[in-house]
N, C-alpha and C positions, 0 to 999 in steps of 0.2 A: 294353830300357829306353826308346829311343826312342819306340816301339809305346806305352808307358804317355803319354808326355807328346803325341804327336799325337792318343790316344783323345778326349779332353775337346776339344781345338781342332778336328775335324771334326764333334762331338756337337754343338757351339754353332754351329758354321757352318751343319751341317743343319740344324739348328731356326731358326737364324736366318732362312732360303732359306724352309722353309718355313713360318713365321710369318708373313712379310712379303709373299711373292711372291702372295698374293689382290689386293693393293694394286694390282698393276702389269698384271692385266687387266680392274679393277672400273672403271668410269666416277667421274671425281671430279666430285663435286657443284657445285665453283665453277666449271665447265667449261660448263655447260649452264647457255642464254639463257633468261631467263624474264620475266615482268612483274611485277615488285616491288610491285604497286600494285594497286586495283580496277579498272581500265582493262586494255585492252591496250596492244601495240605493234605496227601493223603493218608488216609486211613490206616491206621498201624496195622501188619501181618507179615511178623515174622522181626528180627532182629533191629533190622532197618528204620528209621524214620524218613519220610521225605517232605522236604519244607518247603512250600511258596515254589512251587514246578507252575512252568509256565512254557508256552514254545512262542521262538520269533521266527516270524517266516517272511519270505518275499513276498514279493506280488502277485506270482502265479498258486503261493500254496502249494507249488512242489518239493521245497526245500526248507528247511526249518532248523531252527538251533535250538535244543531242551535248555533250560536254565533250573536249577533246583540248589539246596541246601539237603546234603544227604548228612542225616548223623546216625552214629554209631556209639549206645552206650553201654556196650557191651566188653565184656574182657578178652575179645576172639574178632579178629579181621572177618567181615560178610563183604560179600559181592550181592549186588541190586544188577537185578537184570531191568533194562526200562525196551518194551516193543510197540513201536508207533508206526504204524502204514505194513503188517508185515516185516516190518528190520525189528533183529533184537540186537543191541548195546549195552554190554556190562561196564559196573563202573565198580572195582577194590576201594575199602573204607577200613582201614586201621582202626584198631582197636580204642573203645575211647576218643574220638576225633570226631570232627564233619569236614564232610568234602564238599568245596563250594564249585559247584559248575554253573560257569561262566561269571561267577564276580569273584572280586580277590586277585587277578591274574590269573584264574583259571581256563581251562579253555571249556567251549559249552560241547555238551554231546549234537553232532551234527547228522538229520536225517534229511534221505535225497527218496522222493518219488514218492510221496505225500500229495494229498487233496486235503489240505488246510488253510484254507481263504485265511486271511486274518481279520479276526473282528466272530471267529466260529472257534469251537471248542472242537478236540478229536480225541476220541476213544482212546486211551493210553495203559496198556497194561505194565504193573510194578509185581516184583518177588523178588523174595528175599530170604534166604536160609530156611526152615522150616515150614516156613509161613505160605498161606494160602497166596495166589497169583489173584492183585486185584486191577480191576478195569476200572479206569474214574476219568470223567473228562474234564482234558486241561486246557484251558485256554489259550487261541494264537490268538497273540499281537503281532503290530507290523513295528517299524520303529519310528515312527512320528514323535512317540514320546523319547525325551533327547538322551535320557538315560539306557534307552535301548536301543539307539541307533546304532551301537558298533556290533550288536547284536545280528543284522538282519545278515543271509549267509548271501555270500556273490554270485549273481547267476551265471 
């Protein structure tokens, strides 16, 4: 009689074990770092953070405007060097702060004599105080989306 009443509690148990246990070597989705946004995020090295970088470009991909979120949470002013196509552009970040380029009223860092179709990513090198110079590709958009249209630079 026993035998009848543990049948049913070890039939649920194993189904339960193996219903469940796919869960416990599958990757969970909120687990994994992504970029929520049309931008990226690159990779921390050195004081600097930079957030959601994106480039708007014209038609031809010779000209382009950077859009980023640079923070700085550090107790000491860094400069972020950013070089795309051969040009390098530095941008000063006060202590504790972020600098928004191109939203907020700011104005976007502008690069001329670029081969950046829009709808391709281009090779974009970041450094920042100590930290290693890294290379990460950023995405060009055009400005179709209406949010970016003040964005696109005048040929």
């Amino acid at each position: 009689m026993n035998t009848r009443r543990l049948a049913p509690v070890a039939l649920a148990a194993a189904l339960l074990v193996g219903m469940t246990g796919c869960s416990m070597i599958s990757p969970q989705a909120t687990t994994i770092a992504y970029s929520a946004a049309d931008g990226v995020n690159i990779p921390d090295s050195g004081p600097l953070k930079v957030r959601n970088a994106l480039l708007v470009a014209d038609e031809s991909g010779e000209r382009a405007n950077f859009l980023a979120a640079v923070v700085n949470d550090t107790d000491k002013a860094a400069t972020l060097s950013v070089t795309a196509g051969g040009t390098e552009k530095t941008v000063r970040v006060p202590a504790r702060s972020t600098v928004s380029l191109g939203f907020d009223g700011a104005d976007p860092i502008l690069f001329d004599g670029l081969d950046a179709l829009p709808g391709t990513d281009l090779e974009v090198t970041f450094h920042s105080g100590d930290g290693q110079s890294i290379v990460y590709s950023v995405p060009v958009l055009d400005g179709k989306l209406a949010y970016l249209a003040d964005f696109v630079p005048e040929s």
